[in-house]
C-alpha positions in Angstrom: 0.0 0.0 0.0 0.8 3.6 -0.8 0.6 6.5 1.7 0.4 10.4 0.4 1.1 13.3 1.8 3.1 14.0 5.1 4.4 11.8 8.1 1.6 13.3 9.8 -0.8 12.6 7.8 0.3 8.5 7.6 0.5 9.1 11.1 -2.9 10.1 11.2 -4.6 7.2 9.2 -2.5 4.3 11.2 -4.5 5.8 13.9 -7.9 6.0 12.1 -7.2 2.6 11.0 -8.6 1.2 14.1 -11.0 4.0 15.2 -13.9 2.2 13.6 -13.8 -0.8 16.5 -12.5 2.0 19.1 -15.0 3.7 19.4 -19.2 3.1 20.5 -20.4 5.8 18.6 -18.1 7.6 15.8 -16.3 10.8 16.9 -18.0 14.3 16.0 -15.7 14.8 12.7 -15.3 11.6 11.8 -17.5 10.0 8.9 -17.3 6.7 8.8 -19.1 4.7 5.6 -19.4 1.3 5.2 -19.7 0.2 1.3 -18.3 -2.4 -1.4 -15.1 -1.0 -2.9 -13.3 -3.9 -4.1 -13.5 -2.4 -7.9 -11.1 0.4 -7.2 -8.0 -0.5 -9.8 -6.5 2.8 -10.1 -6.8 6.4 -8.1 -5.2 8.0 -11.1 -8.4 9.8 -12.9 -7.6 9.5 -16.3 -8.0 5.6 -15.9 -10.2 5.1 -12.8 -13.5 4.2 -14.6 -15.4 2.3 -11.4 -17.6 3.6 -9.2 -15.7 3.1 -5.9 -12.5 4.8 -7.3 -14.9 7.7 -9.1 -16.2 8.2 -5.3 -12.3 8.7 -4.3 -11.8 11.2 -6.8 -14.8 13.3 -7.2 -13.7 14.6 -3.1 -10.0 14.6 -4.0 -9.6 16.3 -7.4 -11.5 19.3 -8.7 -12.9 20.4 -12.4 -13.1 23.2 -13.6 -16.6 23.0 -13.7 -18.7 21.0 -11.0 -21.9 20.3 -9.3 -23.1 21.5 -5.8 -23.9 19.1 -3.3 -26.2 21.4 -1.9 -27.8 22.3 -4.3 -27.9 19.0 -7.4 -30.6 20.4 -9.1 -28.8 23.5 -10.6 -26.4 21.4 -12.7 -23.4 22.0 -13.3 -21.5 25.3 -11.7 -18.2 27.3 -11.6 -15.4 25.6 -10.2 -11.8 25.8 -10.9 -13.0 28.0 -13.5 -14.9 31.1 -12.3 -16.6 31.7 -15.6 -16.1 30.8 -19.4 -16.5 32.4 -23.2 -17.6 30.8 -26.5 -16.4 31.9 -29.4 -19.0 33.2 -32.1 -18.5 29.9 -34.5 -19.2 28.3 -31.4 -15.7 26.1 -32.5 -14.1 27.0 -28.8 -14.4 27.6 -25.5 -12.2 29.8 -23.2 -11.9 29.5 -19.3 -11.1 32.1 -16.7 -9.0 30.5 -13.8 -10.2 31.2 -10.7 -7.4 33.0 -8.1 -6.0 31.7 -4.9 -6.8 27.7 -5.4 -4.0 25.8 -4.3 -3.2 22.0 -4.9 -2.8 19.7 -1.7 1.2 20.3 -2.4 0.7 24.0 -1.8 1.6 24.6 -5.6 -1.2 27.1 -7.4 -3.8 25.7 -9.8 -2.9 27.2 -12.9 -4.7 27.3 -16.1 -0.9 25.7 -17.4 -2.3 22.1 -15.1 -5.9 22.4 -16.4 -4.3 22.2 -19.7 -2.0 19.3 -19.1 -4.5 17.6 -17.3 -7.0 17.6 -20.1 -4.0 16.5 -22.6 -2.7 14.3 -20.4 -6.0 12.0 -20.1 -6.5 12.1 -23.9 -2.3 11.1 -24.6 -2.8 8.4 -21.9 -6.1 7.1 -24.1 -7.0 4.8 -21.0 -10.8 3.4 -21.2 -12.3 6.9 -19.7 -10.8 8.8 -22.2 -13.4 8.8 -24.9 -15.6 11.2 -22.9 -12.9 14.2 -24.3 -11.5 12.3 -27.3 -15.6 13.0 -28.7 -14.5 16.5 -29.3 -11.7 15.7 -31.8 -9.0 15.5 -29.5 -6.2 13.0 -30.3 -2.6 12.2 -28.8 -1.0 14.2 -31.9 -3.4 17.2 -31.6 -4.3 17.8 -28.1 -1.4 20.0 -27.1 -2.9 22.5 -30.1 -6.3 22.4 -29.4 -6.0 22.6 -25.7 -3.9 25.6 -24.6 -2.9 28.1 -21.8 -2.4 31.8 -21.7 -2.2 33.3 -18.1 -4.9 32.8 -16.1 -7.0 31.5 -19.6 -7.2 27.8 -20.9 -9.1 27.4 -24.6 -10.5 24.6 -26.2 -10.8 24.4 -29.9 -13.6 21.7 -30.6 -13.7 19.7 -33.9 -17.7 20.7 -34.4 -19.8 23.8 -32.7 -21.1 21.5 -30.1 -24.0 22.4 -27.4 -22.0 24.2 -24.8 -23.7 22.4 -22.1 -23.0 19.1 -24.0 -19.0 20.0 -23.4 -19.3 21.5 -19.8 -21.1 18.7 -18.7 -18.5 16.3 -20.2 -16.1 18.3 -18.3 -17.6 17.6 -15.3 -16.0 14.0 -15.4 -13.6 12.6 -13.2 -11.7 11.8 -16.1 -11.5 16.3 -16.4 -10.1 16.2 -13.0 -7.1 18.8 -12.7 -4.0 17.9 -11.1 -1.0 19.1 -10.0 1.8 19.2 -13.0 4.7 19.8 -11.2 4.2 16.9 -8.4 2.9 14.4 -11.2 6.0 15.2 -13.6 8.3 14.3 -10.5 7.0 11.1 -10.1 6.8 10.0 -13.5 8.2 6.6 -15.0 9.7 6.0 -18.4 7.5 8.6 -19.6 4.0 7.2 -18.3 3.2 10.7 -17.3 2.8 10.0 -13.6 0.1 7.1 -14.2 2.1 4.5 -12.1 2.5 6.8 -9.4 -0.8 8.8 -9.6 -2.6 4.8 -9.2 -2.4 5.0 -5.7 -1.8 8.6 -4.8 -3.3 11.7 -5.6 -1.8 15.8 -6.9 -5.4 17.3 -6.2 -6.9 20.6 -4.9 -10.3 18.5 -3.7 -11.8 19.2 -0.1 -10.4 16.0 0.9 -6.8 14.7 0.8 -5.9 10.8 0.0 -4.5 9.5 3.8 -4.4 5.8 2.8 -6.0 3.3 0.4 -5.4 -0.5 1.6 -7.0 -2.5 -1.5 -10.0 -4.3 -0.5 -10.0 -3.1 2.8 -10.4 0.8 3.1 -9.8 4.1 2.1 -9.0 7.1 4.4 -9.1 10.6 3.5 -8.2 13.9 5.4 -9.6 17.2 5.2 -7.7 20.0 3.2 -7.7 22.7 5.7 -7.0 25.3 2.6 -9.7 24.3 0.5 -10.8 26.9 -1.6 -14.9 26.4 -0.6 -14.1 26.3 3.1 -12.6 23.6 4.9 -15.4 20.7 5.7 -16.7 20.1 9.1 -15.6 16.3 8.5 -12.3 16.2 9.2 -11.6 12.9 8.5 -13.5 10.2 6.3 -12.8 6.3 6.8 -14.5 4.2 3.9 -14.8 0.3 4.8 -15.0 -2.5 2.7 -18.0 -4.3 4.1 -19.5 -6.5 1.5 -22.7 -7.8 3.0 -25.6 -6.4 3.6 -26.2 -8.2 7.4 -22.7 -6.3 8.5 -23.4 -3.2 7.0 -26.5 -3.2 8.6 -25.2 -4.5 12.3 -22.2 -2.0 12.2 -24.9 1.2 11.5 -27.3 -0.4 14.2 -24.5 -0.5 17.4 -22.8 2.8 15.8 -19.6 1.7 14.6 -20.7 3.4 11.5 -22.5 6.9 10.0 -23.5 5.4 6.8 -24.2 1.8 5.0 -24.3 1.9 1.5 -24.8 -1.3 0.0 -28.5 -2.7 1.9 -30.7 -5.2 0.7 -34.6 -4.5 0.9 -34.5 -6.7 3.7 -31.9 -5.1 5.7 -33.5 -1.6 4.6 -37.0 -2.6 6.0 -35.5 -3.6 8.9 -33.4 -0.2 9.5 -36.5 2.0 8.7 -38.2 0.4 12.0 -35.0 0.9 13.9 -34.4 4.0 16.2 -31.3 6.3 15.9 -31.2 5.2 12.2 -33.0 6.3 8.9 -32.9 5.5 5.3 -32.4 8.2 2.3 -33.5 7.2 -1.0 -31.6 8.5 -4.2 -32.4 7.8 -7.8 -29.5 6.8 -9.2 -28.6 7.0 -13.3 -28.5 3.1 -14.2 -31.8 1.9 -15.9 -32.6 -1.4 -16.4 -34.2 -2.0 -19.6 -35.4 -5.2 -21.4 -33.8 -5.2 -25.0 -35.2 -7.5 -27.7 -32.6 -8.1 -30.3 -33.9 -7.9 -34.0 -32.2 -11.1 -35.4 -35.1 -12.9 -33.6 -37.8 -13.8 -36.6 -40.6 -13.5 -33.9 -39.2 -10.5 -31.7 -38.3 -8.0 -34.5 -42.3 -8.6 -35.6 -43.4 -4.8 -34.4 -46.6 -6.3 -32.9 -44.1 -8.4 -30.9 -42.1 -5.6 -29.7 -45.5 -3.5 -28.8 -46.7 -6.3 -27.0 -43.9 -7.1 -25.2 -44.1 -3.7 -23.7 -48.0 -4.1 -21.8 -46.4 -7.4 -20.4 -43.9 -6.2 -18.2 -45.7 -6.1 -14.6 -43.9 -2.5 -13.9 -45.7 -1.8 -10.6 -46.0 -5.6 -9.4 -42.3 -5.6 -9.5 -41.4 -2.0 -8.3 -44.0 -2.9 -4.8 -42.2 -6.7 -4.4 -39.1 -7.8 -5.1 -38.0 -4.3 -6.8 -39.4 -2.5 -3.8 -37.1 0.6 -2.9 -34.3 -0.4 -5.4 -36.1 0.5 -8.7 -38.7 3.0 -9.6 -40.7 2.5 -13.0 -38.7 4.5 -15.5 -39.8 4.2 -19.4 -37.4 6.4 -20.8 -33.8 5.8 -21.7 -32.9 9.4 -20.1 -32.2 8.9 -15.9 -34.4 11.6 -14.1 -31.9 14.1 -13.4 -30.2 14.6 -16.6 -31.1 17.6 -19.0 -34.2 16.7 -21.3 -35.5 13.2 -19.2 -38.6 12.1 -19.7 -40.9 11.2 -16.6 -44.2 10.0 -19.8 -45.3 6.1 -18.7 -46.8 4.9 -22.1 -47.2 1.7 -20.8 -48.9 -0.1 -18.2 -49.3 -4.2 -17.7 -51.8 -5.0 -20.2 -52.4 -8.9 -20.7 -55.6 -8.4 -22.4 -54.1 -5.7 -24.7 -50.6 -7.1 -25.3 -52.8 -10.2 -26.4 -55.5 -8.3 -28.8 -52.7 -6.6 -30.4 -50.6 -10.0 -31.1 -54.2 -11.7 -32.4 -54.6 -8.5 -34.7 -51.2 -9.2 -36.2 -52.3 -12.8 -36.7 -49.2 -14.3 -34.0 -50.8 -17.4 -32.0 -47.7 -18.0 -29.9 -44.2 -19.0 -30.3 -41.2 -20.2 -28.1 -37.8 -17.8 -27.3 -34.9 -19.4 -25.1 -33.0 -16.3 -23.8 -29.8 -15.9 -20.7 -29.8 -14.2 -18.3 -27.1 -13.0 -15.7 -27.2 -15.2 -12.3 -28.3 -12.0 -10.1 -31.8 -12.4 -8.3 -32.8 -8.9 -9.4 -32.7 -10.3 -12.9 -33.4 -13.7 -12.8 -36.8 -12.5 -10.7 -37.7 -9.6 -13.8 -37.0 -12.8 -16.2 -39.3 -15.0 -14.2 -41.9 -12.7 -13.8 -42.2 -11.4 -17.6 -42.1 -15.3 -18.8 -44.9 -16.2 -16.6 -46.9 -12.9 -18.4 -45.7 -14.3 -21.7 -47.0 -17.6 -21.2 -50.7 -16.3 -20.8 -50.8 -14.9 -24.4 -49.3 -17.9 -25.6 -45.1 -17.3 -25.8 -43.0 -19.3 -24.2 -39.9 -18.1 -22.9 -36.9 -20.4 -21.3 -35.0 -18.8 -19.5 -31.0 -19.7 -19.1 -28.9 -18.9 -16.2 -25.1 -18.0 -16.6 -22.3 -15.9 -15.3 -22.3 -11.9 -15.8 -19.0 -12.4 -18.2 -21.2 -14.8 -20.2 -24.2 -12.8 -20.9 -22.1 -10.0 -22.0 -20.1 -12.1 -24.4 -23.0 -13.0 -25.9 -24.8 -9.8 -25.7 -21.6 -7.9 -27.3 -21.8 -10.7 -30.1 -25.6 -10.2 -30.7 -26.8 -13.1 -29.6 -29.0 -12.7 -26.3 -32.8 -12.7 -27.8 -34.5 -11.1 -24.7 -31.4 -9.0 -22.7 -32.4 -8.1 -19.4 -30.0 -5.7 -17.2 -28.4 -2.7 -16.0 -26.9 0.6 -18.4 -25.2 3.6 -16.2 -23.9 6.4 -17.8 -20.4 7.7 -18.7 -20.7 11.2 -18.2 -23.4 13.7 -17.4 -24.6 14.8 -20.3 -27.8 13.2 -22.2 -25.8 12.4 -25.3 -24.6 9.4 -22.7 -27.6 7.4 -23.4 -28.9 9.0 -26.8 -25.7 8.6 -29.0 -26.3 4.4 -27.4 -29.7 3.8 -27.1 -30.8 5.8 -30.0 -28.0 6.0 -32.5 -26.8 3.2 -35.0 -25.7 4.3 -38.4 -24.4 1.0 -39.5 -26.5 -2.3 -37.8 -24.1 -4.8 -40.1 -22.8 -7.2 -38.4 -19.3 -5.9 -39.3 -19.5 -2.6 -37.8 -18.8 -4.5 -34.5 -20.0 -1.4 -32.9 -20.7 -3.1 -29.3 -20.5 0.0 -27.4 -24.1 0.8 -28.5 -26.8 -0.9 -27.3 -29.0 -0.4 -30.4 -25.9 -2.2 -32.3 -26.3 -5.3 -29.9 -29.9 -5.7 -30.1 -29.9 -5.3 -33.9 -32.1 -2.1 -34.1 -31.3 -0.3 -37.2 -32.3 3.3 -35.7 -34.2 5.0 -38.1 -32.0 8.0 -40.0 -34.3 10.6 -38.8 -33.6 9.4 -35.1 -30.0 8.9 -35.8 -29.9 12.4 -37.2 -31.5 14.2 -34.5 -29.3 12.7 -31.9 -26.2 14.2 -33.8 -27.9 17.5 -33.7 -29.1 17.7 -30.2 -25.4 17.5 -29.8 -24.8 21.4 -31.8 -28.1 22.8 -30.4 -26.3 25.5 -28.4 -29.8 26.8 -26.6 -29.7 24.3 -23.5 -33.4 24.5 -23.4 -34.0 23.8 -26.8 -31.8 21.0 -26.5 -33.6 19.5 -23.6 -37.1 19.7 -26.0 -35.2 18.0 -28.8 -34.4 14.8 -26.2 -37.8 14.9 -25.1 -38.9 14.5 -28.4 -36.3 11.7 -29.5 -37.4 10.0 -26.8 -40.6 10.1 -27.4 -40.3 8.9 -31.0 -37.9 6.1 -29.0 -40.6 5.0 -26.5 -43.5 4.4 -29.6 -41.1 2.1 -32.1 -37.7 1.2 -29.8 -37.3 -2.5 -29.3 -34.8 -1.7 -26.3 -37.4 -0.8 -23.3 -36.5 1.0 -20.6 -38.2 -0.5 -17.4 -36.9 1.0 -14.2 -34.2 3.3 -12.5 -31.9 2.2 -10.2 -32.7 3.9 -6.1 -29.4 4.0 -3.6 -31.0 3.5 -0.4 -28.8 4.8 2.4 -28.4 4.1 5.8 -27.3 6.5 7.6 -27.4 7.8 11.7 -30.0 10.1 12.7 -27.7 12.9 13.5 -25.8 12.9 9.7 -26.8 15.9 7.6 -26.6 16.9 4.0 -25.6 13.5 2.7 -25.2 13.4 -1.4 -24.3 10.2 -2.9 -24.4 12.1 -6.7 -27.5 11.5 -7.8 -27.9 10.1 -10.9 -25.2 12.8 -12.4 -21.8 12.1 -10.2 -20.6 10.3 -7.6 -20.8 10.6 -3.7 -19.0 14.5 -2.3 -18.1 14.4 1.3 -18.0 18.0 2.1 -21.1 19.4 2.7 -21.9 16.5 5.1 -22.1 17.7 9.0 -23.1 15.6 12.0 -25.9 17.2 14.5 -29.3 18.0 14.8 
């Protein structure tokens, strides 16, 4: 393991280390958070693509633009930069710096590291990179179309995009700003500081990285300099606790301020529980049923119309959904810019069967896999028994998560059912792969889109407006334009959108202004304060 920072501060987190089993109740500026973080691979953010190493990030790096914890409805706001310009042609975008920020090394942030920062993720070309490369940045031209002058950092776009489309792509982990100076020193045979940067951190974020023991925990200290005010929690300790029964149990004697990972069960039973509550969060992954058009009988559109008034959306979202999902028939999470709250469609045996008589279908048998988690495998169970009563048959096969995608990424799952989370926090996210196909043969190998692995050749007109929602520089306008491409979506897609995910937190009576991101970013620490 790698500790950052000072001898004081290692000091520090040898200490915190055990303060989880010293102490009956947590001390007064101590978080503590229970939670699975067993993905984290690398703390450096122009690689770190998983949500547990996102969480580390989004309180130890800043952007130069960012949301507010307090306030997650406004969208995105002035960070790192204080304000920003776009040019006429609407082909760039100039920054202002904002003054007196300082990284955790007590080096100033300078519009000179923004700009290396941004080149540095693109020249690295690790898997979160694409979310700036979709401007037209490559390794060879970044260092020209991403510059610095004084306090001013430009970028000089390929296409007039939507400014909001850009800023909310810079809002990222992956735009995260760090420190050129202390990276460049610890650089390795020209890696740019990615070894290094793996398990330590160059940020100006409200919280600096104490320790990270893989699979164990993560301990963060506050940055007494911070440029928004240094937060009331001076320390945060984040455990690897992977059931549900411990995370519960630890929040229950006090050992803990927050459990993030519950199970319906263990939520019920911490709602009835005193000195405890739940907060529910919508959350941007949607689960969505997707029936891939190589099937003779599921590309039929009375098939795909059907299938949609056989889904049991509020028999599921009151039983074995209950709390985690929430009916959500649009491919945009609530949250975003332009999502769709319309429910065209409501369990419908009687219809879903009229319509399949009209079209002359009397039945038929599909043998589809699904992914060994109960979640799924109880959605599977449940459409198949509403299949069966207008006469289709569905088998359902178990397998492995890495086996269902293999097939789904090689077209060959006939009824998909399972989880999407966006990339970034902009609607193009979810449009430009639910929504956008310009070439369904089988060559194209296009597996990042989920219209490509379901077979739907996405009408031009639909492909087309997804391109342009992505120049419409009026942000409102642009919202009305992925209203309407979703509406068009909802009445011909065969990729449904069912429900969206809900993080239900546990957390102790006495913890305030807790954020875990919504369904835009991931969880910020500093606003968080402890009291009544």
């Amino acid at each position: 393991m790698t500790f950052h920072l000072t001898t004081r501060a290692a000091m520090l987190a040898t200490a915190l280390a055990i303060a989880p089993a010293a102490f009956a109740e947590t001390p007064a500026d101590t978080l503590v958070v229970a939670h699975t973080i067993d993905d984290i691979i690398s703390l450096d953010p122009a690689q770190s693509f998983e949500f547990s190493g996102n969480d580390v990030n989004n309180n130890t790096y800043d952007r130069l633009v960012d949301f507010d914890p307090l306030n997650p409805d406004a969208g995105f706001q002035p960070a790192l930069a204080e304000s920003w310009e776009v040019s006429e042609d609407g082909l760039s975008i100039t920054f202002t710096m904002r003054d007196g920020v300082t990284f955790h090394s007590g080096n100033p942030v300078r519009a000179e590291d923004a700009a290396w920062s941004l080149q540095r993720a693109v020249k690295l070309d690790k898997t979160p990179a694409f979310i700036l490369t979709q401007f037209g940045f490559t390794p060879d031209n970044v260092e020209e179309k991403i510059t610095a002058d004084g306090n001013k950092l430009t970028l000089t776009l390929d296409k007039p995009y939507a400014p909001s489309f850009v800023l909310n792509s810079l809002t990222g982990n992956v735009a995260s700003i760090v420190d050129k100076e202390t990276v460049l020193a610890n650089e390795q045979d020209g890696d740019l500081g990615n070894a290094w940067l793996s398990t330590n951190e160059a940020g100006s974020g409200a919280y600096e990285l104490a320790a990270w023991r893989p699979n164990e925990v993560v301990q963060l200290t506050a940055y007494e300099d911070y440029w928004q005010g240094a937060p009331e929690m001076k320390r945060v300790i984040v455990r690897n606790v992977a059931e549900s029964s411990a995370q519960r149990l630890l929040l229950e004697q006090g050992d803990i301020d927050v459990a993030r990972n519950l199970t319906p069960t263990d939520v019920e039973a911490i709602s009835a529980a005193e000195g405890v509550k739940i907060q529910e969060e919508p959350r941007g992954r949607i689960l969505y049923m997707g029936l891939n058009q190589k099937d003779e009988l599921l590309s039929n559109p009375a098939v795909i119309e059907a299938m949609k008034y056989l889904v049991n959306y509020e028999g599921m979202e009151q039983s074995f959904l209950k709390g985690q999902f929430i009916t959500h028939q649009s491919f945009l999470p609530r949250g975003y810019l332009g999502a769709l709250d319309e429910q065209p469609w409501t369990y419908d045996v009687e219809k879903a069967r009229q319509i399949l008589q009209d079209a002359g279908i009397e039945g038929g048998t599909i043998t589809t896999r699904v992914r060994d988690l109960r979640e799924y495998i109880d959605v599977a169970q449940t459409l198949q028994a509403s299949m069966a009563e207008v006469g289709l048959n569905l088998e359902i096969e178990q397998m492995t998560g890495a086996q269902v995608l293999d097939a789904y990424r090689a077209r060959e799952v006939p009824i998909f059912l399972g989880e999407w989370g966006p990339d970034y926090s902009d609607p193009n996210t979810n449009a430009a792969t639910f929504a956008y196909n310009p070439d369904n043969s089988d060559e194209a190998n296009a597996v990042g889109l989920l219209a490509w692995r379901n077979a739907y050749a996405v009408p031009e007109e639909m492909n087309e407006a997804t391109v342009a929602a992505t120049l419409e520089q009026d942000t409102d306008a642009r919202a009305e334009m992925y209203r309407e491409i979703q509406r068009q979506y909802q009445a011909e897609a065969p990729i449904v959108p069912l429900f969206q995910r809900v993080e239900q937190v546990g957390l102790q009576d006495d913890v305030q202004n807790w954020w875990s991101g919504g369904a835009v970013t991931s969880v910020i620490y500093r606003q968080v304060t402890k009291g009544e």
